[in-house]
C-alpha positions in Angstrom: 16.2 3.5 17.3 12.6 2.0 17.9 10.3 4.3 19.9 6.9 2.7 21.7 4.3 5.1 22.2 2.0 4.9 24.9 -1.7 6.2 25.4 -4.3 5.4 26.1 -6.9 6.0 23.1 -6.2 4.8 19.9 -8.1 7.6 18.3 -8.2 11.5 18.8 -10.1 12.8 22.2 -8.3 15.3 23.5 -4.8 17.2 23.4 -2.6 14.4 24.4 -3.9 11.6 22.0 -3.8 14.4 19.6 0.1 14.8 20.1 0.9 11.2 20.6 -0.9 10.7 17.7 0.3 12.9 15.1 4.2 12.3 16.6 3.6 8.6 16.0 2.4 9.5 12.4 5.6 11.8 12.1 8.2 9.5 13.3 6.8 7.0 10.9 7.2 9.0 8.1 11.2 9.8 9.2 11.7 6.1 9.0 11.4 5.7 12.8 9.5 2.3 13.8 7.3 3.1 16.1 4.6 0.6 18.2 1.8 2.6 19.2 0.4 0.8 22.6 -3.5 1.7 23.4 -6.2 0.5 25.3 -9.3 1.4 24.0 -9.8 1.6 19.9 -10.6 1.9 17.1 -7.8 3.3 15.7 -6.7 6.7 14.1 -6.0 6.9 10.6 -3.0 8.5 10.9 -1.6 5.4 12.4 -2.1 3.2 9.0 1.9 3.9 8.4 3.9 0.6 7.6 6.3 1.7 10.0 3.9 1.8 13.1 2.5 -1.8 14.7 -0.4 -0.9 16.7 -1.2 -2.8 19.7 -4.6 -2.5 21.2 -5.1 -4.4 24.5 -9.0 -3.6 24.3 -9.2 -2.4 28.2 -12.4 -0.3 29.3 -11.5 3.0 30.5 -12.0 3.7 34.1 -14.8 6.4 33.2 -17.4 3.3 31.2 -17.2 1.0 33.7 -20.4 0.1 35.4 -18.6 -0.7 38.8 -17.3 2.2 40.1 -15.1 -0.3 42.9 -13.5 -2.1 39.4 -13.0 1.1 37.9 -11.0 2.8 40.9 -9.2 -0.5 41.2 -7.9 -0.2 37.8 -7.4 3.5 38.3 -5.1 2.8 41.0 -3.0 -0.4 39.4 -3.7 -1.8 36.3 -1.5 -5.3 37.1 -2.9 -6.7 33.7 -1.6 -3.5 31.4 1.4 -3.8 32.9 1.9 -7.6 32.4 0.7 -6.8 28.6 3.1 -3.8 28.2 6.0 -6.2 29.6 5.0 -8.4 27.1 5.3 -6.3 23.5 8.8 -4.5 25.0 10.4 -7.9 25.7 10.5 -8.7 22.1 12.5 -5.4 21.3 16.1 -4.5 21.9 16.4 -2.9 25.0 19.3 -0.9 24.1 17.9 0.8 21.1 14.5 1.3 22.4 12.7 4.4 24.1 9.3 4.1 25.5 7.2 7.5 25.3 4.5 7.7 28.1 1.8 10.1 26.9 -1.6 9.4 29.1 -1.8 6.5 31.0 -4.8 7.5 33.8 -7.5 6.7 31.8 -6.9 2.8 31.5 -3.6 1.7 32.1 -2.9 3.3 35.5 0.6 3.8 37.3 1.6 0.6 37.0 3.0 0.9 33.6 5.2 3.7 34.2 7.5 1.3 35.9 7.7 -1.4 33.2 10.3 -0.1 31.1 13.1 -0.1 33.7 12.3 -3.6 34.6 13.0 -4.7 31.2 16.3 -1.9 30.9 14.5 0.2 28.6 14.3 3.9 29.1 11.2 6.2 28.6 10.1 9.1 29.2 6.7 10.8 30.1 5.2 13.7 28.6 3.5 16.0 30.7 0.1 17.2 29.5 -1.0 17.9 32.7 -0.1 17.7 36.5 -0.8 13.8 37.1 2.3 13.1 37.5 2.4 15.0 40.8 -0.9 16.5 41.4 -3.9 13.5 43.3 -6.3 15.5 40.6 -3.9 16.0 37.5 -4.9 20.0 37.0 -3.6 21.3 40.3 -6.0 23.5 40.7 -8.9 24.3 43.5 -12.3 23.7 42.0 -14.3 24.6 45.5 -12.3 28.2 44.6 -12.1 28.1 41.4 -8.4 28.8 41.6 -4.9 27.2 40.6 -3.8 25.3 44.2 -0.5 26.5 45.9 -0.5 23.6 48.4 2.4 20.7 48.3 0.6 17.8 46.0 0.2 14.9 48.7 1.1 17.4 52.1 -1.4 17.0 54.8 -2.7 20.6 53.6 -2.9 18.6 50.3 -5.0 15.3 51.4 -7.3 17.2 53.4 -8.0 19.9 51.2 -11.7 19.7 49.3 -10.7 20.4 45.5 -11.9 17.5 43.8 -14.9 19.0 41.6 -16.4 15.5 42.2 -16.5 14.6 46.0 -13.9 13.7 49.1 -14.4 9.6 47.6 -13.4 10.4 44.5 -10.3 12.7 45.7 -9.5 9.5 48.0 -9.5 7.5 45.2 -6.8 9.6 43.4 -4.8 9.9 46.6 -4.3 6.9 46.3 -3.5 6.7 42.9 -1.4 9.4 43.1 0.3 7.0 46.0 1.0 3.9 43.5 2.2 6.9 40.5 5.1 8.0 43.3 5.8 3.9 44.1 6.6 3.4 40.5 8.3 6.5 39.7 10.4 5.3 43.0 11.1 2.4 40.7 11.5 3.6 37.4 14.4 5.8 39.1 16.8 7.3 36.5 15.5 5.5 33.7 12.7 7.7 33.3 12.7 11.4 32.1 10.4 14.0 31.8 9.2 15.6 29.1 7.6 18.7 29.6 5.6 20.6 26.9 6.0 24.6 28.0 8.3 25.6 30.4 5.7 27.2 31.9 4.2 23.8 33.3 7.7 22.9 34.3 8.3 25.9 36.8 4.7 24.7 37.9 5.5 20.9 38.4 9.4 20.9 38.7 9.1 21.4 42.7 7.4 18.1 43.2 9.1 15.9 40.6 12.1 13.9 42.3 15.4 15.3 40.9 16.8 12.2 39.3 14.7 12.3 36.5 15.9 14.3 33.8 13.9 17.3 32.1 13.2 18.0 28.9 11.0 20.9 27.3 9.5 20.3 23.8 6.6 22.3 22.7 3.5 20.2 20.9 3.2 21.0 17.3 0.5 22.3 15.3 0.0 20.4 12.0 -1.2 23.7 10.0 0.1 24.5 6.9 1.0 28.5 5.8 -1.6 30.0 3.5 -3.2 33.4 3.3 -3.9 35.2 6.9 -7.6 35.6 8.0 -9.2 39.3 7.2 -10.2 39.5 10.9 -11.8 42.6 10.4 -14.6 41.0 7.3 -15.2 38.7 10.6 -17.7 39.8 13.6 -17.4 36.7 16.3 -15.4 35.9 18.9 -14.6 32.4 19.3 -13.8 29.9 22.3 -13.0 26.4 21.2 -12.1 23.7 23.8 -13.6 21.9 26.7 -16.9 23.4 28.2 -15.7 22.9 31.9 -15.3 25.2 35.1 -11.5 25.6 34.7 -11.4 26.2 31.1 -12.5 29.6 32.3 -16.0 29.2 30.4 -18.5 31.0 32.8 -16.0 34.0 33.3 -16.2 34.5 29.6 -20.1 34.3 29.2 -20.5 36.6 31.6 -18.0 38.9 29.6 -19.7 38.3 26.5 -23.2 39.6 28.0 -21.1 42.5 29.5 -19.4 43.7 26.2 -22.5 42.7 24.2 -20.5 41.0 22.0 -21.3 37.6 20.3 -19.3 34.9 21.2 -19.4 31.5 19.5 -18.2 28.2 22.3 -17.0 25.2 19.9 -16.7 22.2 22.1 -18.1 20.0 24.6 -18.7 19.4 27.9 -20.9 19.4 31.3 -21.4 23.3 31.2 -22.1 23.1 27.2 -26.3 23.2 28.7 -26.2 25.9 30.9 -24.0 28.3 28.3 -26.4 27.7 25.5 -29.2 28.8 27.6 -27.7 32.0 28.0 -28.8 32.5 24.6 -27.6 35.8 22.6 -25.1 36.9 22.5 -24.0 33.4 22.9 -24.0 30.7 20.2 -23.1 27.1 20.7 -21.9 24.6 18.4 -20.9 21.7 20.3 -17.9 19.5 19.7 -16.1 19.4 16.5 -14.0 17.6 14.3 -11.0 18.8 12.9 -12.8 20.3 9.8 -14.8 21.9 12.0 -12.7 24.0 13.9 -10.9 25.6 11.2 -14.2 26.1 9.5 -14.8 28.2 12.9 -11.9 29.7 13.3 -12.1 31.5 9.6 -15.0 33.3 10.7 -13.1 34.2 13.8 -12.4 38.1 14.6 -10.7 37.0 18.1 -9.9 33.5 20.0 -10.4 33.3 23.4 -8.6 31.5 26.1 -9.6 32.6 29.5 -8.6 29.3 31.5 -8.4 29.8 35.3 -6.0 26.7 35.5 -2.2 26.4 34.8 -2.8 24.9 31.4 -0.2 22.7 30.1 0.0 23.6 26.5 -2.9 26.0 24.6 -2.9 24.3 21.5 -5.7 26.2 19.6 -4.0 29.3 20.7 -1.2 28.5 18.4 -3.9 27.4 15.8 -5.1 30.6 15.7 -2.2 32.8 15.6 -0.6 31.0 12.5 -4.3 32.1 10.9 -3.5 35.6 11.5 -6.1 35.3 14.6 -5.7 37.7 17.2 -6.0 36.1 21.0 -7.0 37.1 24.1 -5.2 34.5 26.7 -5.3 34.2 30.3 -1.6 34.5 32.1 -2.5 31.2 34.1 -1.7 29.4 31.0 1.2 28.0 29.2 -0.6 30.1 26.1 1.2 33.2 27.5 4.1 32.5 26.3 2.8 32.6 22.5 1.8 36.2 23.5 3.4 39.7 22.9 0.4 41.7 25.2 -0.6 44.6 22.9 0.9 43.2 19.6 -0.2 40.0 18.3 -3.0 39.6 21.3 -3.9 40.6 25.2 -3.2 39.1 27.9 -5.1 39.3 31.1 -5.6 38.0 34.6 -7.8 34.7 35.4 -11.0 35.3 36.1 -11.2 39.1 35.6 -14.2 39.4 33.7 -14.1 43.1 33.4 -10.6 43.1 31.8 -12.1 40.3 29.2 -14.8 42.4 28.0 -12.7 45.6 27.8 -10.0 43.7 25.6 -13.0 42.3 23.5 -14.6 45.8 23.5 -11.0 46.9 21.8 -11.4 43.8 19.1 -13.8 45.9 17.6 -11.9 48.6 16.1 -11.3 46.9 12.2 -7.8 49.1 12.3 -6.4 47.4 16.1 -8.0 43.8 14.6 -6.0 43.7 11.4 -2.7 44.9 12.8 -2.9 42.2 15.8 -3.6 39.6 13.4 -1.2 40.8 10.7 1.5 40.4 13.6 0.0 37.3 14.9 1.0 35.7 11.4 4.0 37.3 11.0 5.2 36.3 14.9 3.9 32.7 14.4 5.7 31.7 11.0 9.2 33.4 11.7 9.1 30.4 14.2 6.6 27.7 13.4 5.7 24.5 16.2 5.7 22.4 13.2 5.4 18.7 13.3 8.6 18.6 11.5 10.4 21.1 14.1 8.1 18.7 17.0 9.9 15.6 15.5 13.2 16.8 15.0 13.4 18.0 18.3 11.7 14.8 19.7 14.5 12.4 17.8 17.2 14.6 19.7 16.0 13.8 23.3 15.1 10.4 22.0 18.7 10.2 21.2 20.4 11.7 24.4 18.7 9.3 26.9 19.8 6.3 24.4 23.5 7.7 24.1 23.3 7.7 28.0 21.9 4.5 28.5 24.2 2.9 26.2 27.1 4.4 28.2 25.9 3.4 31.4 25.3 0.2 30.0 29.0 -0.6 28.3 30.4 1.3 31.6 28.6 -1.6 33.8 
């Protein structure tokens, strides 16, 4: 088995690079050769393996480019990425290969998603987000600040004003989203989907064309088991991630002035300004590394994760809860799922401030902080999203689709 990873960065900038990333790494290390296909560098450490070849085709993304027509050309099809894709999978053996799409909108466009089956390869595409169906990729209503309930690309759909940019900008992705469905068309059965919560499935499963085939595997946390955080030693609240609209971000200011509680926002972002000048209770850190956010997270009494859109995954939810971190997590997120309301966490509507600050308000008893964290830990490690569990679930998919394809292959 040789498994080609696709994504655009070939360094950490968000969820998805995180995961292809780290799975790259972990393959590697199971003795897995693994090409790891990017755009943009430099490269991760984690990919200095002697089992991963790293192929950067040095592309801009569509967000630095000084011409916005180039950059929504690209956006749309990315001819060249695809012609350079084609090239690196037609020196490997087609049979024995899987190619793992992981995010591809940033630089290399639609038009890769279709190379694969060109050259009889199969892959498969990992859905961090809604892209894959959805013009904007987060199906969700920024004019209303709500998740959308409209079919992606129905008239409802192309007229709708959602885009938190502008209608050219939505246009733009319309059409992208018109050249994604054109080579999906084309990759046919050759291409599955891999979905990381079941949660997003149930969300996207309606729109995806039934002859790919679905998979659910759950993104891994690469956290090793050590003593549980003493919540109750600990007096802020913490919010780490993107410092965006749908991230839920404004809702929980407001409910940090409500409650009168101090709440710490780790990350970056266009609203990262006009949160910090809420001053107290409200501290701001900005974005940061790795190191960083488990620094943060130590001092944590509570994470928060009030996202108003049908998040994909919730990562740092699961960071915190195998710290012995109680949560509070918004039911419009795959994060729910992690959640036991009353037990290990709360869980409560999107965008109901009043039920965030009550639940934070309740943080404060030291007894009610140490239990829900005690049973966070205990919940998380009887059934850890290890990388090793990520990878050994990962190499069993892998090896379905290739057990398929060589059947259909020796059938032919």
């Amino acid at each position: 088995m040789r498994v080609v990873i696709v994504c655009d960065p070939g360094s950490v900038d968000g969820g998805a690079s995180k995961v292809a990333i780290s799975s790259a790494r972990g393959l590697a290390a199971e003795g897995v050769p693994v090409d790891y296909i990017c755009t943009t560098g430099p490269g991760a450490p984690e990919l200095d393996h002697p089992n991963i070849d790293v192929h950067c085709l040095n592309m801009a993304s569509v967000w630095t480019r000084p011409n916005p027509f180039a950059a929504a050309a690209q956006g749309i099809w990315n001819g060249a990425a695809r012609a350079q894709v084609e090239h690196i999978l037609r020196r490997l053996p087609a049979r024995d290969t899987i190619v793992h799409f992981h995010q591809w909108t940033k630089s290399f466009s639609p038009s890769v998603l279709a190379a694969p089956s060109r050259l009889e390869i199969s892959s498969i595409v990992s859905l961090h987000d809604y892209f894959l169906a959805c013009p904007t990729g987060l199906y969700y209503r920024f004019s209303a600040g709500t998740p959308c309930t409209l079919k992606p690309m129905s008239g409802a759909c192309l007229t709708a004003r959602c885009d938190k940019s502008s209608s050219l900008h939505k246009a733009v992705r319309v059409a992208r989203q018109y050249t994604t469905d054109q080579a999906l068309a084309q990759a046919d059965s050759s291409l599955s989907i891999l979905n990381v919560s079941s949660f997003a499935q149930k969300v996207i499963d309606p729109f995806i064309a039934k002859q790919h085939r679905r998979f659910v595997v759950h993104s891994p946390i690469d956290i090793g088991k050590s003593d549980p955080v003493r919540v109750s030693g600990n007096s802020q609240f913490v919010f780490v991630g993107r410092m965006t609209a749908e991230k839920g971000v404004l809702q929980l200011a407001q409910a940090a002035r409500q409650a009168n509680l101090p709440v710490t926002f780790a990350g970056a972002g266009p609203l990262l300004e006009d949160i910090k000048a809420l001053g107290d209770p409200i501290r701001c850190t900005g974005w940061l590394d790795a190191a960083g956010v488990d620094d943060i997270l130590r001092q944590a009494r509570t994470l928060l994760f009030p996202s108003t859109w049908y998040e994909t995954g919730g990562l740092v939810v699961l960071e915190a809860l195998a710290r012995g971190i109680p949560v509070i997590v918004s039911r419009a997120t795959a994060a729910a799922e992690f959640v036991a309301d009353g037990q290990n966490g709360f869980l409560i509507d999107a965008g109901d401030i009043s039920a965030l600050a009550a639940r934070m308000q309740e943080l404060t008893d030291d007894a009610s902080a140490d239990r829900m964290g005690q049973q966070a830990f205990d919940r998380y490690w009887a059934k850890p999203q290890t990388m090793a569990a990520h990878i050994a679930n990962l190499l069993e998919v892998y090896e379905i689709i290739l057990s398929e394809r060589r059947l259909q292959t020796s059938a032919a």
